[in-house]
C-alpha atoms as an extended CHARMM CRD file, in Angstrom:
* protein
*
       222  EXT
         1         1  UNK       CA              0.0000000000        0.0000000000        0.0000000000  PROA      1               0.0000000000
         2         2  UNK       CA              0.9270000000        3.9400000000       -0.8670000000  PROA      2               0.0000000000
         3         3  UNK       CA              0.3570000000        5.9750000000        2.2020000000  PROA      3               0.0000000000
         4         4  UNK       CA              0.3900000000        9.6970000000        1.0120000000  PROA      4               0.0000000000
         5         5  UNK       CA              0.0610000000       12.3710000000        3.6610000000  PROA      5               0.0000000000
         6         6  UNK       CA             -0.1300000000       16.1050000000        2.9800000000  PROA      6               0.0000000000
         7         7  UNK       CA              0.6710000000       18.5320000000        5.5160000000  PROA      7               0.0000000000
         8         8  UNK       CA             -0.8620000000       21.3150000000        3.3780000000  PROA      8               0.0000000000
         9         9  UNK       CA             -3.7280000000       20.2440000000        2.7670000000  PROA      9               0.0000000000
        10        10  UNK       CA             -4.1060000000       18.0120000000        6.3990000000  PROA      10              0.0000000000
        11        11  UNK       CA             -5.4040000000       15.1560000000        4.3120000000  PROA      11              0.0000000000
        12        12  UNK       CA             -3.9580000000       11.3620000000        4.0810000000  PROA      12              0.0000000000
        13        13  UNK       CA             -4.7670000000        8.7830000000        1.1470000000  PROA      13              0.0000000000
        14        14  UNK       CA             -4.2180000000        5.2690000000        0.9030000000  PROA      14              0.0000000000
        15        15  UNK       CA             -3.9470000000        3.4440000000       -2.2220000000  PROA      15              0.0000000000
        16        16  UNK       CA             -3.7110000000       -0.3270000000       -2.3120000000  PROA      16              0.0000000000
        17        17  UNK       CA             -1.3480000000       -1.6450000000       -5.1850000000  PROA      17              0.0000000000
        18        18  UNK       CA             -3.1860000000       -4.5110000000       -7.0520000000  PROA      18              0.0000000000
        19        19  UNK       CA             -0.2680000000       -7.7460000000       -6.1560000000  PROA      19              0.0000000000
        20        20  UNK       CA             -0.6950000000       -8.6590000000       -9.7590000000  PROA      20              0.0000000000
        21        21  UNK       CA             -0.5060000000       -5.6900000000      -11.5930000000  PROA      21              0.0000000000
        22        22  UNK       CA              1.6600000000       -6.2240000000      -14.8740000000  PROA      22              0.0000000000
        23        23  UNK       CA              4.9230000000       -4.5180000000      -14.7180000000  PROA      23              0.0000000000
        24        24  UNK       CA              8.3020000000       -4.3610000000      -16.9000000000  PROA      24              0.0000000000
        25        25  UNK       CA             11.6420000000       -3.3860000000      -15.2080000000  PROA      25              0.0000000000
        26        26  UNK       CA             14.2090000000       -2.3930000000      -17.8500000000  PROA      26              0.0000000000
        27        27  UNK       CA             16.8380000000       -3.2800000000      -15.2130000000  PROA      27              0.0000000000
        28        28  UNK       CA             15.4060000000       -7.0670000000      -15.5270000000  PROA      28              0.0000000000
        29        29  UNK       CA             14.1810000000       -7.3280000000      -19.0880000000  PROA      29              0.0000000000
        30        30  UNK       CA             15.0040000000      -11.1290000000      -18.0620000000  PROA      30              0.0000000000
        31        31  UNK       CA             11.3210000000      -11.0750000000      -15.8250000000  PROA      31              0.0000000000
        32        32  UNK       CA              9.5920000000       -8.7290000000      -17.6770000000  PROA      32              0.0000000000
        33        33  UNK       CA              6.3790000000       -8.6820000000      -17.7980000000  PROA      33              0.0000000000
        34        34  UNK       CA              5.9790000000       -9.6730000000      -14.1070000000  PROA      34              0.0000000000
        35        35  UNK       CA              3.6880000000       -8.8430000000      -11.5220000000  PROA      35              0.0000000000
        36        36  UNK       CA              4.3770000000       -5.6500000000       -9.4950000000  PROA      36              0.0000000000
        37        37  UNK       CA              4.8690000000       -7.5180000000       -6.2740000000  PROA      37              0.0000000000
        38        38  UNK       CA              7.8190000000       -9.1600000000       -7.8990000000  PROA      38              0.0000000000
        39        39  UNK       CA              9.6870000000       -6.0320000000       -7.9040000000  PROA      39              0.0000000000
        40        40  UNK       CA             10.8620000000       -6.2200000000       -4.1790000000  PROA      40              0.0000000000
        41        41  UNK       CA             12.3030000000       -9.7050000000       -4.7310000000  PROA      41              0.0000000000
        42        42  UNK       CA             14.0880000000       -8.6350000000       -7.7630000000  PROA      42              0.0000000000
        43        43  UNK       CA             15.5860000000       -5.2380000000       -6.4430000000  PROA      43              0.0000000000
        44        44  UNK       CA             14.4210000000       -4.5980000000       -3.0430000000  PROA      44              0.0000000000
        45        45  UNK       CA             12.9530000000       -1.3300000000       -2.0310000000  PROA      45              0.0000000000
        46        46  UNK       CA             14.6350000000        0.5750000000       -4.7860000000  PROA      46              0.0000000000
        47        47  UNK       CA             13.5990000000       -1.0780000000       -7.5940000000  PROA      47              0.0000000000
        48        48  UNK       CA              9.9360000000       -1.0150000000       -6.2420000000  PROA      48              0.0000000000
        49        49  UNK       CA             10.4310000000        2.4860000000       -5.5620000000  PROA      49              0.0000000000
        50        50  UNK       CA             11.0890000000        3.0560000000       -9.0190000000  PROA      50              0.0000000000
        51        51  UNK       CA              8.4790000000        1.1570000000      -10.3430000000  PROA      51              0.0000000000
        52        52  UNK       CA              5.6220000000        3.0390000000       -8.4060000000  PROA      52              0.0000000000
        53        53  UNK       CA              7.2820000000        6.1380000000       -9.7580000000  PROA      53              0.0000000000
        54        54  UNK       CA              7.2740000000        4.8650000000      -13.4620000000  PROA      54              0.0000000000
        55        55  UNK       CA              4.0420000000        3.7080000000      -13.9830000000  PROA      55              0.0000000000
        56        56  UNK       CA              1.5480000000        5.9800000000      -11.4440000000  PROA      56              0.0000000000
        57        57  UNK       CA              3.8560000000        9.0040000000      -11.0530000000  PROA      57              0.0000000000
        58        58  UNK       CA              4.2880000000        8.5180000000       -7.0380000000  PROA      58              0.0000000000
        59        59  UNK       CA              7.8140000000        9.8150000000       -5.8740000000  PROA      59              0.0000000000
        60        60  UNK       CA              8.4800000000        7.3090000000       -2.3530000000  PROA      60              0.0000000000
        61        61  UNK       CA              9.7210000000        9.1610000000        0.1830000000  PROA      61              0.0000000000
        62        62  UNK       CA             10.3710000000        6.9100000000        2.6120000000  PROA      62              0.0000000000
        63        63  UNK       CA              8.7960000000        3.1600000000        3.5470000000  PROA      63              0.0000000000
        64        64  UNK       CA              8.3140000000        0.7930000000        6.1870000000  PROA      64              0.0000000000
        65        65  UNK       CA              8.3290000000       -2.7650000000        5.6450000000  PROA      65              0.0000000000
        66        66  UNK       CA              6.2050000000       -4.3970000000        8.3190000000  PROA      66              0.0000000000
        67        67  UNK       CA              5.2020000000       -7.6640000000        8.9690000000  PROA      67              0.0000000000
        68        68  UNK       CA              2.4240000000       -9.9610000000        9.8300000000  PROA      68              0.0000000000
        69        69  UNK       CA              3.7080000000       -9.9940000000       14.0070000000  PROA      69              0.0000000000
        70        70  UNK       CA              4.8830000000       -6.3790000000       13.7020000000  PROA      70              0.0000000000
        71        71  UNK       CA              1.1940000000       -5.7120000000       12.5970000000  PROA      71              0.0000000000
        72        72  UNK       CA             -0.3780000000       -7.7300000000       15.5730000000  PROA      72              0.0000000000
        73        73  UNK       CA              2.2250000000       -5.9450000000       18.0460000000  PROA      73              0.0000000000
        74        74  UNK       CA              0.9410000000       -2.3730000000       17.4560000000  PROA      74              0.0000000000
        75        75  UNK       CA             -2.6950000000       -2.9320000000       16.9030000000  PROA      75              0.0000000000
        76        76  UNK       CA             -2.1110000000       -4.4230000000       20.3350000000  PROA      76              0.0000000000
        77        77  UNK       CA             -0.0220000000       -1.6870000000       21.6350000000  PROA      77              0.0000000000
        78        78  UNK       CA             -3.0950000000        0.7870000000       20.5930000000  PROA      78              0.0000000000
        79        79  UNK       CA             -5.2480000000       -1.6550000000       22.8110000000  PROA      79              0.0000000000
        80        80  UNK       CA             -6.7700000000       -2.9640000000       19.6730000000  PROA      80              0.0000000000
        81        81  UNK       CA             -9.1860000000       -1.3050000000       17.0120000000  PROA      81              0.0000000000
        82        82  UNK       CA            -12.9510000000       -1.2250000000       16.2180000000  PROA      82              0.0000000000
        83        83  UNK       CA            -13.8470000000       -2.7780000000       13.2530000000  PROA      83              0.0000000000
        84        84  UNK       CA            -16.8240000000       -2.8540000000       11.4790000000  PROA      84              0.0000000000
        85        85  UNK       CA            -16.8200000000       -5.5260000000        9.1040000000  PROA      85              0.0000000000
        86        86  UNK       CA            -18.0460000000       -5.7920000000        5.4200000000  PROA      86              0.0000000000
        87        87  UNK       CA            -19.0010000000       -9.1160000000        5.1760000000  PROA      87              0.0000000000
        88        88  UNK       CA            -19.5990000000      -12.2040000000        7.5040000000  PROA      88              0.0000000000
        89        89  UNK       CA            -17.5330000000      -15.2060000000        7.4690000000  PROA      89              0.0000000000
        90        90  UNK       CA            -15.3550000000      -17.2870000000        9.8620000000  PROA      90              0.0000000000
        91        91  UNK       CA            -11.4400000000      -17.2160000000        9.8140000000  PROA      91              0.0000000000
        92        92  UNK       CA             -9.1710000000      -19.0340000000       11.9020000000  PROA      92              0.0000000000
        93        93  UNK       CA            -10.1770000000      -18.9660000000       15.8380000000  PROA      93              0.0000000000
        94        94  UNK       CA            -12.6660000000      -16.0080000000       14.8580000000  PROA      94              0.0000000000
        95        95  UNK       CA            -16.1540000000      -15.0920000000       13.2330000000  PROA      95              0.0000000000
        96        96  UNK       CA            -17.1050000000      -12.1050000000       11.6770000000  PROA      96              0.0000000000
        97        97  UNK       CA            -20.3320000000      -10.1370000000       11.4590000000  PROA      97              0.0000000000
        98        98  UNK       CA            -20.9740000000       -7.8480000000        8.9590000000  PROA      98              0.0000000000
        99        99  UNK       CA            -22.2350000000       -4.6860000000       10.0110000000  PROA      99              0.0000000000
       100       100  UNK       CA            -21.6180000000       -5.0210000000       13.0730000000  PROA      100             0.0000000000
       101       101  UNK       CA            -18.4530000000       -2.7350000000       14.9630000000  PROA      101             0.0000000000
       102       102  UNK       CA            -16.2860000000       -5.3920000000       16.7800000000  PROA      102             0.0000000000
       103       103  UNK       CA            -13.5250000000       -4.0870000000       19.1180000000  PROA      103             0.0000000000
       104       104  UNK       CA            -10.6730000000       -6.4120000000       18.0750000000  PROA      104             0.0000000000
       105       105  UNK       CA             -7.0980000000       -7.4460000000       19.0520000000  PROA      105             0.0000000000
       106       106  UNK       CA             -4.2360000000       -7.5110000000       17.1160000000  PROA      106             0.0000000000
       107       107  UNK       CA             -4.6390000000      -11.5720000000       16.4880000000  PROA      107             0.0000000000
       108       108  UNK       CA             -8.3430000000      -11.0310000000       15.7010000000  PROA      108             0.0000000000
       109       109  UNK       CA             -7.6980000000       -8.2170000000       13.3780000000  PROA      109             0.0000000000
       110       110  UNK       CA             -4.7480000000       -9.8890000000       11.3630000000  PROA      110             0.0000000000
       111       111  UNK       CA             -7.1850000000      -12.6830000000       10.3920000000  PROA      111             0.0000000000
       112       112  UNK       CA             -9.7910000000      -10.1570000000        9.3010000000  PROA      112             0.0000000000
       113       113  UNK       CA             -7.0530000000       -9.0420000000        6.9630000000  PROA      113             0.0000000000
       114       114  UNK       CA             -5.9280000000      -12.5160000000        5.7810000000  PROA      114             0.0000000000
       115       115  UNK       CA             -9.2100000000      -13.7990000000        4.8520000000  PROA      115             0.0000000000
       116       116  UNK       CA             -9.5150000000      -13.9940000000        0.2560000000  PROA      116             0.0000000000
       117       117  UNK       CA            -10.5600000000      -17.0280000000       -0.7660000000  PROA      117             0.0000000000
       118       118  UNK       CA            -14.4240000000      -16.5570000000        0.7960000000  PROA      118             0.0000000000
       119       119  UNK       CA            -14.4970000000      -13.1200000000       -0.1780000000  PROA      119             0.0000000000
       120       120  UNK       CA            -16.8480000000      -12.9100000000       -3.1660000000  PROA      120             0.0000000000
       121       121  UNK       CA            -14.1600000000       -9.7820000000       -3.9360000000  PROA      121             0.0000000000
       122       122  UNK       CA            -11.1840000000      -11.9340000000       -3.9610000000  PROA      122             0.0000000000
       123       123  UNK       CA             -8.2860000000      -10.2000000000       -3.4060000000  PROA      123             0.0000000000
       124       124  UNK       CA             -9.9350000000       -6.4960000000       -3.4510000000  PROA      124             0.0000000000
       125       125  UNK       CA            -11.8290000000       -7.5040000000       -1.0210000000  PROA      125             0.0000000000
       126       126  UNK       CA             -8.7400000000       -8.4600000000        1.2580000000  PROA      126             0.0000000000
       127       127  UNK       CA             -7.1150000000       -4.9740000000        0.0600000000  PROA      127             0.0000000000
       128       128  UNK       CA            -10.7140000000       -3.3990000000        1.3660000000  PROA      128             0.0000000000
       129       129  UNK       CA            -10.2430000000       -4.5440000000        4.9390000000  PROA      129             0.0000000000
       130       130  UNK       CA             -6.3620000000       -4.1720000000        4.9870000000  PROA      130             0.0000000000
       131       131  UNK       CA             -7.0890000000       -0.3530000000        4.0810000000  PROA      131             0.0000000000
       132       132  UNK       CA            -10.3070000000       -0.5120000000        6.6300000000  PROA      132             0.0000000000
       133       133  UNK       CA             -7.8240000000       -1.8550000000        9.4620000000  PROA      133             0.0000000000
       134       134  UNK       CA             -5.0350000000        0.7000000000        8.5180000000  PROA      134             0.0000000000
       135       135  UNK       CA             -7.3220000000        3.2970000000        8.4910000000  PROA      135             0.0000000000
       136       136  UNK       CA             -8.7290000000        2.3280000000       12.2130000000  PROA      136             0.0000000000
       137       137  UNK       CA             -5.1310000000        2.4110000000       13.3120000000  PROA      137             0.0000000000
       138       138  UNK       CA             -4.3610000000        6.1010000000       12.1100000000  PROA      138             0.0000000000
       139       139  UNK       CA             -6.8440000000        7.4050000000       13.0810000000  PROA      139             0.0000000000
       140       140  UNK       CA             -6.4630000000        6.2070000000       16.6110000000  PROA      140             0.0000000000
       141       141  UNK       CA             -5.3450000000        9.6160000000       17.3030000000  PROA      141             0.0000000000
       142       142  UNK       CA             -3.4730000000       10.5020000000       20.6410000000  PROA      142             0.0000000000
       143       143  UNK       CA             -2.7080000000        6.6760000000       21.1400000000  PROA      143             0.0000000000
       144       144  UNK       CA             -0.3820000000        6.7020000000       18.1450000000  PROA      144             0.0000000000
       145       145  UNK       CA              2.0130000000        8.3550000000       20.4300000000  PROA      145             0.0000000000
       146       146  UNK       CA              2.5250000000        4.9190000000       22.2930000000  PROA      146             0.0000000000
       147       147  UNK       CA              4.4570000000        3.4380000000       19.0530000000  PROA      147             0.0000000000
       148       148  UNK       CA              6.7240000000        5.7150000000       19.6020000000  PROA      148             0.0000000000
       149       149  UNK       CA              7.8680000000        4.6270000000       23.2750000000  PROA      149             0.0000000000
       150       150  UNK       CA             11.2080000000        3.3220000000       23.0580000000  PROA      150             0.0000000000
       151       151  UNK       CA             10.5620000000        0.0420000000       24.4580000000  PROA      151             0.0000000000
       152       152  UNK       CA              7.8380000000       -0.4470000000       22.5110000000  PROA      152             0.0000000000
       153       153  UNK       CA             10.0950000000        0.0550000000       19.1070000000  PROA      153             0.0000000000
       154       154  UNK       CA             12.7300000000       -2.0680000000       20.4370000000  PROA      154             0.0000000000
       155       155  UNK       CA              9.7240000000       -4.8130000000       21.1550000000  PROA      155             0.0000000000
       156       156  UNK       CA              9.6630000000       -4.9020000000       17.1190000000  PROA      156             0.0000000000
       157       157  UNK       CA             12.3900000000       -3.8300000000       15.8370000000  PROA      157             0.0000000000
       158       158  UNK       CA             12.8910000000       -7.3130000000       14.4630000000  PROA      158             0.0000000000
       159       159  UNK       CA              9.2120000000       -7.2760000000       12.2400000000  PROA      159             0.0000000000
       160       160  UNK       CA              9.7430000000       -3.9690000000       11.0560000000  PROA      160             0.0000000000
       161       161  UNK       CA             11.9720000000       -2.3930000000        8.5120000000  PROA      161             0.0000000000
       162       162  UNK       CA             12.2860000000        0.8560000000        8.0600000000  PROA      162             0.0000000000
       163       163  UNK       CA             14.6530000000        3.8910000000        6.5610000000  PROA      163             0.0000000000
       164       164  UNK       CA             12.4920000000        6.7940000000        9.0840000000  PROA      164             0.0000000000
       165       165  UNK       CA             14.7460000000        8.0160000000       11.5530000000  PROA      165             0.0000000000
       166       166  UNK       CA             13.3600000000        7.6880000000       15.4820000000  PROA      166             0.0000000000
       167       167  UNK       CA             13.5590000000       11.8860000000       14.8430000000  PROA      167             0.0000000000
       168       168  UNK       CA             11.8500000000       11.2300000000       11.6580000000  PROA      168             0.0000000000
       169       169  UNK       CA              9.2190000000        9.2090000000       13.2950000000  PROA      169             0.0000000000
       170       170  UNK       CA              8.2620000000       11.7570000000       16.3340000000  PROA      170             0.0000000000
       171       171  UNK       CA              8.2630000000       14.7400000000       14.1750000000  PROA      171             0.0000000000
       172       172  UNK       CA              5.6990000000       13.1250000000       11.5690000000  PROA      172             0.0000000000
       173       173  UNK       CA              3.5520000000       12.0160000000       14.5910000000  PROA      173             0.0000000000
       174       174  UNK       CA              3.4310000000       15.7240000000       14.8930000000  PROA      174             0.0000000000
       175       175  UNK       CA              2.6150000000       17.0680000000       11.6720000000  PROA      175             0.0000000000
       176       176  UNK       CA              0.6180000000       14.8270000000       10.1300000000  PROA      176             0.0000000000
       177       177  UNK       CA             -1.5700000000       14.4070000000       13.0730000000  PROA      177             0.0000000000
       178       178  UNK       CA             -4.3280000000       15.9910000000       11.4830000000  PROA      178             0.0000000000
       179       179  UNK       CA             -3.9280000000       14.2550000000        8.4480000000  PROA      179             0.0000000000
       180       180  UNK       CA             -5.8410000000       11.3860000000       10.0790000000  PROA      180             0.0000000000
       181       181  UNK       CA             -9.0320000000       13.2040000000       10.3640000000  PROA      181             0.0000000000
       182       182  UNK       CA             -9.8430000000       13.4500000000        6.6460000000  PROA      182             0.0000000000
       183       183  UNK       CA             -8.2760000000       10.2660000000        5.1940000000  PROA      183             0.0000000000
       184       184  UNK       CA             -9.3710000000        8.6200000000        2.0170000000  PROA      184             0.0000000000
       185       185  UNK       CA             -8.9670000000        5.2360000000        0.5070000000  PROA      185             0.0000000000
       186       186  UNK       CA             -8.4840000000        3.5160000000       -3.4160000000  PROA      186             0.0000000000
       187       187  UNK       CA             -7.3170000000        0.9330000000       -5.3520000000  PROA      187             0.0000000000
       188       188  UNK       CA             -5.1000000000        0.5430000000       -8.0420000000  PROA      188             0.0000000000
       189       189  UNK       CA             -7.9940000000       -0.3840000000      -11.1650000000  PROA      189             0.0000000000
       190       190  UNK       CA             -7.1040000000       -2.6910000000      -14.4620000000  PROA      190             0.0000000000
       191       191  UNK       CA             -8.4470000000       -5.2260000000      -16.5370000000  PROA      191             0.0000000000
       192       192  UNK       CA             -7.4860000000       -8.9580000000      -15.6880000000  PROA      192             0.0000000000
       193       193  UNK       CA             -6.3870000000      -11.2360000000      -18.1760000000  PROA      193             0.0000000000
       194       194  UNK       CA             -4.2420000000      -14.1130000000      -19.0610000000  PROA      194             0.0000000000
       195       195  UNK       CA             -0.5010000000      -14.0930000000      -20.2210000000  PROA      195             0.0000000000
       196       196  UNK       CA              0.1310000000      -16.6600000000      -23.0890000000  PROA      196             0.0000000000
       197       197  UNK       CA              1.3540000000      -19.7390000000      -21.7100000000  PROA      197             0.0000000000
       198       198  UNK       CA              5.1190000000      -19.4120000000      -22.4420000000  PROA      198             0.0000000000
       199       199  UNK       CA              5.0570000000      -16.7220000000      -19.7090000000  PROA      199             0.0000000000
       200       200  UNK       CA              2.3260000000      -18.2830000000      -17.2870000000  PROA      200             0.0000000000
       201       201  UNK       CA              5.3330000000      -19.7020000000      -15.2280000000  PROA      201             0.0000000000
       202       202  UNK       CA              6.2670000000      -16.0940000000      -14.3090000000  PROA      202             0.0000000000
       203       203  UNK       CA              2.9200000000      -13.9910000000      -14.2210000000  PROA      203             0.0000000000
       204       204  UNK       CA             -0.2530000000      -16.3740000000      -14.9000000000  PROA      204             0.0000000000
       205       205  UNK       CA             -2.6620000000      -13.2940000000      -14.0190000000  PROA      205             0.0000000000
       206       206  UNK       CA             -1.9750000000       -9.6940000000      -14.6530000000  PROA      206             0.0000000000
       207       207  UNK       CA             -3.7990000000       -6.0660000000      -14.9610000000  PROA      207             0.0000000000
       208       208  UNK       CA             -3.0230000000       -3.8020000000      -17.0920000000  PROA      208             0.0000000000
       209       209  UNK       CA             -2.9730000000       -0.2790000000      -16.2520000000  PROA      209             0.0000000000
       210       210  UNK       CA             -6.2780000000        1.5630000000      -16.1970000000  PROA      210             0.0000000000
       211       211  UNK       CA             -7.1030000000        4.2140000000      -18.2300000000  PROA      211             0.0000000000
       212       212  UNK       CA             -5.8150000000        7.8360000000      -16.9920000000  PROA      212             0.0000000000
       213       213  UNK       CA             -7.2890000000        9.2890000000      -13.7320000000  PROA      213             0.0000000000
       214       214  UNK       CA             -8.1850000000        6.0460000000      -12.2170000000  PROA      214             0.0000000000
       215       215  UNK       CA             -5.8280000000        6.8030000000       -9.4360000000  PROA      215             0.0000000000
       216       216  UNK       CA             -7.2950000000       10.0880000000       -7.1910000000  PROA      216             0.0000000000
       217       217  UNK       CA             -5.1940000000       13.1960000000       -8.6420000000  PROA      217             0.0000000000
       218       218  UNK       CA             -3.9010000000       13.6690000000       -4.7840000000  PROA      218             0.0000000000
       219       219  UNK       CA             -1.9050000000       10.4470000000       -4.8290000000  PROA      219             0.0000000000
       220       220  UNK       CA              0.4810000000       12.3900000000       -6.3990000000  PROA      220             0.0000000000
       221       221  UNK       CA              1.4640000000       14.2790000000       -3.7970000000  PROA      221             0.0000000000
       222       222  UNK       CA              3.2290000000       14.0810000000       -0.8310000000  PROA      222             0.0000000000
């Protein structure tokens, strides 16, 4: 996911980058075309960095590679979120209702996020609740100042990668504070289809990009 905030205008977007959207990196004309989620493994940050930039036009300031325990640690250093799901269905230890708002744990809420295969949206339907449960956690306010305890960040330090600065980290707990009250969400949007089958072994499903200004115009900053 692309988290842009903007201090001028106090407002925060995230954009959830389709796993599977068709990609070429000059760099690796060797994988190309490949899915965009193949970009890390091929070049690490830096060559995803540079993909975002080349196809939607996002410069990537910084990033913050977190995961699935680093996740459960600081929903459950907020004291948990409330939830209010989209759809009903069981997952792991834990059942869902939709409609109605569920105060959950860091374990409960990591399974809400996991869940595809029974979600008649696939995988944009597991993007909706990851952006649903990221969401909760910015906007938790005041309690985001408890991820920045030192103890806390040396709790999970191991789960979470990250080029921010502790300084870095304080002073944008600060200023983009208000950026949490007016918050929207998207999704990267494409047309599926299937790669001939001499490339299936490296990208059996792909999107192609969508046509122009299916990404919100304030993605683009930052």
């Amino acid at each position: 996911m692309v988290l842009v905030l903007n201090p001028r205008t106090k407002k925060s977007t995230i954009v959830s980058i389709e796993r599977d959207f068709q990609v070429n990196f000059p760099q690796y004309p060797q994988y190309s075309p490949s899915k965009i989620n193949a970009a890390y493994t091929y070049g690490g940050v830096k060559l995803l960095s540079q993909t975002l930039d080349r196809y939607f036009k996002i410069p990537v300031n910084t990033y913050a590679l977190i995961n699935m325990g680093g996740m459960k640690s600081i929903i459950d250093q907020l004291g948990g979120v409330d939830i209010t799901p989209f759809l009903s269905f069981d997952y792991g230890d834990y059942s869902y209702k939709k409609g109605v708002t569920t105060h959950m744990n860091g374990d409960k809420a990591l399974e809400y996020c996991r869940m595809r295969y029974d979600d008649p949206e696939g995988d944009y339907g597991r993007q909706k609740r990851q952006r649903q449960v990221l969401t909760a956690i910015i906007k938790s306010g005041a309690d985001v100042q408890s991820l920045l305890k030192p103890t806390f960040l040396n709790s999970v330090s191991s789960q979470v990668r990250t080029d921010l600065t502790f300084s870095d980290l304080t002073q944008m707990a600060k200023s983009y504070r208000a950026g949490g009250d007016q918050l929207e969400t998207d999704y990267t949007h494409g047309t599926g289809f299937l790669l001939p089958a001499h490339q299936s072994g490296r990208a059996a499903k792909n999107q192609r990009p969508g046509p122009p200004g299916c990404w919100p115009e304030k993605s683009s900053a930052g």
